[in-house]
NUVO-255532 format. One record per residue: residue in one letter; residue number from 1; x, y, z of N, C-alpha, C, CB in turn. Coordinates in Angstrom, 1 decimal. Glycine has a CB too. Layout:
BEGIN
{r = a; k = NUM; n.east = X; n.north = Y; n.up = Z; ca.east = X; ca.north = Y; ca.up = Z; c.east = X; c.north = Y; c.up = Z; cb.east = X; cb.north = Y; cb.up = Z} .
...
//
This chain:
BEGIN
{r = x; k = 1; n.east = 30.8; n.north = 9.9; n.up = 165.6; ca.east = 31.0; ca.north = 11.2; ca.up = 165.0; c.east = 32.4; c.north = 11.7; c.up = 165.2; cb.east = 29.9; cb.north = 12.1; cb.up = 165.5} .
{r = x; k = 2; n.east = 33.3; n.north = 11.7; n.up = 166.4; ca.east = 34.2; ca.north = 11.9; ca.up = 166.9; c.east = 35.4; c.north = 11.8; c.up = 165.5; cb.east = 34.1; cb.north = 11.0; cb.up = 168.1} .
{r = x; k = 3; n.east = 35.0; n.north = 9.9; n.up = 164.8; ca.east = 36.2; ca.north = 9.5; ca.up = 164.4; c.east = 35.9; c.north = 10.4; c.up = 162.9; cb.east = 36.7; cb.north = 7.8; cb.up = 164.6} .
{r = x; k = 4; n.east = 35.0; n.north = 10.7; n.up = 162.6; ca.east = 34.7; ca.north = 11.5; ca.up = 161.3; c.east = 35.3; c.north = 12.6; c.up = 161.1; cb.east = 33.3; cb.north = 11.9; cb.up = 161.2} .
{r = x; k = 5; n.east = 35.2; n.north = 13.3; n.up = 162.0; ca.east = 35.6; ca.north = 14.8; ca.up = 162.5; c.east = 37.2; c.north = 14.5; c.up = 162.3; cb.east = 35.2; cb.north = 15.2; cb.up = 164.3} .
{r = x; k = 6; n.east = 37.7; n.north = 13.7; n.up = 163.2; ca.east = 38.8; ca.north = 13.6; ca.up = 163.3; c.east = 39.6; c.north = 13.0; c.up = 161.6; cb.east = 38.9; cb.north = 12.7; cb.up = 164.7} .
{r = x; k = 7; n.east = 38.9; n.north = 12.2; n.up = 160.9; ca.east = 39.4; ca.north = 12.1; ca.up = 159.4; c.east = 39.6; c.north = 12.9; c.up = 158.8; cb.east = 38.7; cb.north = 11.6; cb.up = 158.7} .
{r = x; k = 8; n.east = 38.0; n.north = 13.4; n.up = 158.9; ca.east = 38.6; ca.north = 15.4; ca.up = 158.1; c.east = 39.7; c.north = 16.1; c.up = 158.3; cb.east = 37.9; cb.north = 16.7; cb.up = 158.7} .
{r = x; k = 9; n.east = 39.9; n.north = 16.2; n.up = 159.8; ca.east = 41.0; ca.north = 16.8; ca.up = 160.0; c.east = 42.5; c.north = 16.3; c.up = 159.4; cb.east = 40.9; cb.north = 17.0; cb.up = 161.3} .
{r = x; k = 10; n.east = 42.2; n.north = 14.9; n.up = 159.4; ca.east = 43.7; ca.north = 14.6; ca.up = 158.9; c.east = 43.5; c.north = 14.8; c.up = 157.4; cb.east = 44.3; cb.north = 12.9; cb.up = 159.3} .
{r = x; k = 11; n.east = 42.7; n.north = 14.4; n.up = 157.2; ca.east = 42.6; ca.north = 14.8; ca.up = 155.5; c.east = 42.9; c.north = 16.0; c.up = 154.9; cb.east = 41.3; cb.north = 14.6; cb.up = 155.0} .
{r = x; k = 12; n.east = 42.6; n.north = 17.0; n.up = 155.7; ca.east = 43.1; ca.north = 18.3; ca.up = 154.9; c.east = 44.0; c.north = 19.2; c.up = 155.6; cb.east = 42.0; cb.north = 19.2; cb.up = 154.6} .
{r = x; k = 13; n.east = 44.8; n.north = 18.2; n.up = 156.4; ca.east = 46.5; ca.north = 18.7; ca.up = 156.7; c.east = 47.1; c.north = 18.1; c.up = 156.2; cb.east = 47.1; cb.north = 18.7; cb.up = 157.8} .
{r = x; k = 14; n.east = 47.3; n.north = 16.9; n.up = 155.4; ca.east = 47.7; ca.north = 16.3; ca.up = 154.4; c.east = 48.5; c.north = 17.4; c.up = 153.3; cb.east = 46.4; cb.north = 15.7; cb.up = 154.0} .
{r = x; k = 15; n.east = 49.6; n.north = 17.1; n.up = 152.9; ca.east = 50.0; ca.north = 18.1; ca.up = 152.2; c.east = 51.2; c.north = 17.1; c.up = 151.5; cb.east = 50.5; cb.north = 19.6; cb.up = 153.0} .
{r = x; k = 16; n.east = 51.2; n.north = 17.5; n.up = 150.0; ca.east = 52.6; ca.north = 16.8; ca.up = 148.8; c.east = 52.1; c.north = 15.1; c.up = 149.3; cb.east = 54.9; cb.north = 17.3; cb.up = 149.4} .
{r = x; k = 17; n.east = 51.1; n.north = 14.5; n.up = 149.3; ca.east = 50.9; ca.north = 13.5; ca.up = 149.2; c.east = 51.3; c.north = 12.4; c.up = 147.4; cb.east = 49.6; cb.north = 13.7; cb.up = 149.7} .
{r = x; k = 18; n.east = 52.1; n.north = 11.6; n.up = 147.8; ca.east = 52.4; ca.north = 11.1; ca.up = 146.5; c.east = 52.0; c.north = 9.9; c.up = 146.2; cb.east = 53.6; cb.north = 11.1; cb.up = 146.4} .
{r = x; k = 19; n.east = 50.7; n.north = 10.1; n.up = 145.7; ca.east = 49.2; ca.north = 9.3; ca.up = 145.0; c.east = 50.2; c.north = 9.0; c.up = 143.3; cb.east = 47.0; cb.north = 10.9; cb.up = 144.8} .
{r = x; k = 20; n.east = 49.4; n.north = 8.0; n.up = 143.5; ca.east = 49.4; ca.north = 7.6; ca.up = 141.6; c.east = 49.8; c.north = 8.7; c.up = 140.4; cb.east = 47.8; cb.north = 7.1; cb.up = 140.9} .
{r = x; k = 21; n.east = 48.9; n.north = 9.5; n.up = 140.9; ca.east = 49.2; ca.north = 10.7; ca.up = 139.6; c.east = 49.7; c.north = 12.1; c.up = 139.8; cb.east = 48.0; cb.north = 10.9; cb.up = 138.8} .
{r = x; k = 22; n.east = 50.1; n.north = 11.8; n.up = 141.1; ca.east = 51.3; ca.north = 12.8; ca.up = 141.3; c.east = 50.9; c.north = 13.6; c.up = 142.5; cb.east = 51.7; cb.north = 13.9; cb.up = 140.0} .
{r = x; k = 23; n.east = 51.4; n.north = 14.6; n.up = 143.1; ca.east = 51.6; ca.north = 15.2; ca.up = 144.4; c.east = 49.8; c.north = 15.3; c.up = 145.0; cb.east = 52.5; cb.north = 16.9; cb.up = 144.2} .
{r = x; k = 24; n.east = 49.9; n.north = 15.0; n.up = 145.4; ca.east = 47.8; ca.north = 15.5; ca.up = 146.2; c.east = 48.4; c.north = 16.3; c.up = 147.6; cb.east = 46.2; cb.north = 13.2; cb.up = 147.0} .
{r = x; k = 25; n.east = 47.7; n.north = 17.4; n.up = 147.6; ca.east = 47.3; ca.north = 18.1; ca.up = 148.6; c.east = 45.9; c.north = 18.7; c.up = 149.1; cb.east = 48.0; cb.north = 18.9; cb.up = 148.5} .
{r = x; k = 26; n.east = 46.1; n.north = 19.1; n.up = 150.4; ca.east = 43.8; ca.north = 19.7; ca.up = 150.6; c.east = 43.9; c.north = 21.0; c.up = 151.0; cb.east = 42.5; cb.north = 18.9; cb.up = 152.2} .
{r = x; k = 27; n.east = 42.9; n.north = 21.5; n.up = 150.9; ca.east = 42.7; ca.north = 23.0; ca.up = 151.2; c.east = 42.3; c.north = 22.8; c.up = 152.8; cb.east = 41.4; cb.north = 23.8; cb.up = 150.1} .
{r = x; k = 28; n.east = 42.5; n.north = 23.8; n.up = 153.4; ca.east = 41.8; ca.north = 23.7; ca.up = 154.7; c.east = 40.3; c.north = 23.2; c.up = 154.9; cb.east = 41.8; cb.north = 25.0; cb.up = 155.0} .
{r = x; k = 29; n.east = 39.8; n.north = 23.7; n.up = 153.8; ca.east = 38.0; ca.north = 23.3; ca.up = 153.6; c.east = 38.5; c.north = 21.7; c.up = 153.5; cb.east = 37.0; cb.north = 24.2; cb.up = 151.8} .
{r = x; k = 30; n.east = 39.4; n.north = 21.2; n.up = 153.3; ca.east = 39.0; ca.north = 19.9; ca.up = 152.8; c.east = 38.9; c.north = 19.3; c.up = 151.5; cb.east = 38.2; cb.north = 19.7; cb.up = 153.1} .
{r = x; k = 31; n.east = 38.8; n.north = 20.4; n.up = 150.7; ca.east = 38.9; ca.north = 19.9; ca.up = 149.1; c.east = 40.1; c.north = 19.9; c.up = 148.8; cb.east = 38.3; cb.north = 20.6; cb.up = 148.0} .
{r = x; k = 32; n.east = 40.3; n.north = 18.9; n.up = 147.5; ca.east = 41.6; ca.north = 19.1; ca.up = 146.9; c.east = 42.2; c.north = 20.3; c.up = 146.3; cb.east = 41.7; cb.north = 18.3; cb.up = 146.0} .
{r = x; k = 33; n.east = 43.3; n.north = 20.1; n.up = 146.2; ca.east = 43.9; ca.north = 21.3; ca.up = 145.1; c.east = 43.9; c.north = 21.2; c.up = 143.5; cb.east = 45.5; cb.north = 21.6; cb.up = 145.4} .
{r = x; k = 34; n.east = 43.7; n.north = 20.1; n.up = 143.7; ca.east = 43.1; ca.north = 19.8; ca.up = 142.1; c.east = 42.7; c.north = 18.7; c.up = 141.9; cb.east = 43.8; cb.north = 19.9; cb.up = 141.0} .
{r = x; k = 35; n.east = 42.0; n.north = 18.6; n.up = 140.7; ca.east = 40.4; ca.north = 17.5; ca.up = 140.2; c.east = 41.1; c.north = 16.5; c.up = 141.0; cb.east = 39.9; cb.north = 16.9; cb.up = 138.2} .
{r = x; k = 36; n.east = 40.6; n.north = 16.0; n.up = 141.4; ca.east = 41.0; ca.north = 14.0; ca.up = 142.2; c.east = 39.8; c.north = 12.8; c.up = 141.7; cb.east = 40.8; cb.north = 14.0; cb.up = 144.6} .
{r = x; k = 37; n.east = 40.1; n.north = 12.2; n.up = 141.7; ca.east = 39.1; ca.north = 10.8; ca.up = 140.9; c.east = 39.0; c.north = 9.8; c.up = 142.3; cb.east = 40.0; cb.north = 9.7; cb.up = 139.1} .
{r = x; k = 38; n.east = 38.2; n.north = 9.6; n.up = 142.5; ca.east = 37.3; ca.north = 8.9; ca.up = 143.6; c.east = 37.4; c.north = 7.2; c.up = 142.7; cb.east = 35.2; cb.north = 10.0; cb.up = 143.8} .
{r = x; k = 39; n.east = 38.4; n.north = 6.1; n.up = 143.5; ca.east = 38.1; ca.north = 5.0; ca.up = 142.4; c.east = 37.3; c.north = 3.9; c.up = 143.6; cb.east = 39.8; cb.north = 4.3; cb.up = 141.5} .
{r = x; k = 40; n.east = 36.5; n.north = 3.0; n.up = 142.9; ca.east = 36.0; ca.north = 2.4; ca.up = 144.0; c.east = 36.2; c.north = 0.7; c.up = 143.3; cb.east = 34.3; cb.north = 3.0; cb.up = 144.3} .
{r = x; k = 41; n.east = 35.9; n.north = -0.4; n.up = 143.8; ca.east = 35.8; ca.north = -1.7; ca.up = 143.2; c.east = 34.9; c.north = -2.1; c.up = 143.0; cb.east = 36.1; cb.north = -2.6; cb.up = 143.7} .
{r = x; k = 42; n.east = 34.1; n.north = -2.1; n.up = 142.3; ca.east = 33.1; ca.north = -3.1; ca.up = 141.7; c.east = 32.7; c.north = -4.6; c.up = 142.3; cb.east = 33.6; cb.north = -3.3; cb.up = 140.4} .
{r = x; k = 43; n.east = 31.5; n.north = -4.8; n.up = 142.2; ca.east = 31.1; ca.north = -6.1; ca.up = 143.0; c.east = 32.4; c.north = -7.1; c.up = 142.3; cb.east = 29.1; cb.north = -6.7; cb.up = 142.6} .
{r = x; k = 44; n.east = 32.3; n.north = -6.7; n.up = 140.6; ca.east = 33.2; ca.north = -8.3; ca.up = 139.8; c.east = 34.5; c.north = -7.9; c.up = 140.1; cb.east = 33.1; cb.north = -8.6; cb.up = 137.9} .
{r = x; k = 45; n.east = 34.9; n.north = -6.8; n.up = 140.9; ca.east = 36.6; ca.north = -6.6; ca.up = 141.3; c.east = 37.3; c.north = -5.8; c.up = 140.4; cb.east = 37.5; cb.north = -7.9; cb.up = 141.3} .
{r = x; k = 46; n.east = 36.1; n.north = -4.9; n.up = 139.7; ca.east = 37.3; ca.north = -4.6; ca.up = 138.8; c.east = 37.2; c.north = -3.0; c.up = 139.0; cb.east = 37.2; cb.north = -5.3; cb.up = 136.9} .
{r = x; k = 47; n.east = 38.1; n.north = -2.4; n.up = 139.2; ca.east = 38.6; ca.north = -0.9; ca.up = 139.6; c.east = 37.5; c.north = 0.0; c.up = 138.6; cb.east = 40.6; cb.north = -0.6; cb.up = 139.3} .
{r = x; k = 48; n.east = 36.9; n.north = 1.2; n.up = 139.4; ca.east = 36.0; ca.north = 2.0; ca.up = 138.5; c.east = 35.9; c.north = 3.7; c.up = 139.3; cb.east = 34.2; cb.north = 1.1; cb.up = 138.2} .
{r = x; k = 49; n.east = 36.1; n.north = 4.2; n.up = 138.0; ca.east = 35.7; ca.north = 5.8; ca.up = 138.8; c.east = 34.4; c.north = 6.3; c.up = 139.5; cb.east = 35.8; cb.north = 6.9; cb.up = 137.7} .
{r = x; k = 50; n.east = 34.6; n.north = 6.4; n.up = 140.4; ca.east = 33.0; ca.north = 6.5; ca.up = 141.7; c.east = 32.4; c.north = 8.2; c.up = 141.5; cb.east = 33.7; cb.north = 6.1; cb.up = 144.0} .
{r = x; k = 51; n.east = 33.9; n.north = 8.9; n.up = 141.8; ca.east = 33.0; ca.north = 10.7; ca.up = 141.7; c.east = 34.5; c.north = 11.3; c.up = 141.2; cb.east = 32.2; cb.north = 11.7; cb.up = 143.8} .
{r = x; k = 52; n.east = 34.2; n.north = 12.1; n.up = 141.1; ca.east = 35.2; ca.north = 13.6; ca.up = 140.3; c.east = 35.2; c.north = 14.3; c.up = 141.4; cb.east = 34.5; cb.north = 14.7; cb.up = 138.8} .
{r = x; k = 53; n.east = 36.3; n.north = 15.3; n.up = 141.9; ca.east = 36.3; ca.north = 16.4; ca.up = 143.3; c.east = 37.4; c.north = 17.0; c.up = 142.5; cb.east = 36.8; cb.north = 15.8; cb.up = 145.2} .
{r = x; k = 54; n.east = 36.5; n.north = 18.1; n.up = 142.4; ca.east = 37.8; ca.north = 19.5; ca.up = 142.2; c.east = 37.7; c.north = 20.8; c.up = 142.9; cb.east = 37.8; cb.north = 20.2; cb.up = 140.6} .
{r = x; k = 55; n.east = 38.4; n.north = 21.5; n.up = 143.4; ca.east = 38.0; ca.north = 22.3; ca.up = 143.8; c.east = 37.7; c.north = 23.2; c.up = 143.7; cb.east = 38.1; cb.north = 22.3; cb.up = 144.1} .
{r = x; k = 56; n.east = 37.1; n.north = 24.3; n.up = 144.9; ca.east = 35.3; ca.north = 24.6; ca.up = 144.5; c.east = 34.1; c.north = 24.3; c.up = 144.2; cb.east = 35.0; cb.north = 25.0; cb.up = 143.9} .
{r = x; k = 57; n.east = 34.5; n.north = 23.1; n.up = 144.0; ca.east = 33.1; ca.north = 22.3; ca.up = 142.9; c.east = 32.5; c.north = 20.9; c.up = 143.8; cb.east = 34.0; cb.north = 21.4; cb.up = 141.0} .
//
């Protein structure tokens, strides 16, 4: 549980992260500052959108 906690926390001090489609940053709560796409691999390998996160939502 420890190292969970501790993810969070890095995750939403995170700030001007430079992802694929441009700057990503988190709110204190931990959500993004805007929509972010969640991509995951597929059993046949091939890249697919898993969840949507925007925030508030």
């Amino acid at each position: 549980m420890e190292d969970r906690v501790k993810l969070r926390e890095q995750i939403a001090a995170t700030k001007r992260f430079e992802g694929a489609v441009g700057r990503v940053s988190f709110l204190v709560t931990g959500d993004p500052e805007k929509c972010t796409v969640l991509i995951k691999f597929e059993d046949s390998g091939v890249l697919a959108a898993h969840e949507k996160f925007c925030p508030g939502g």
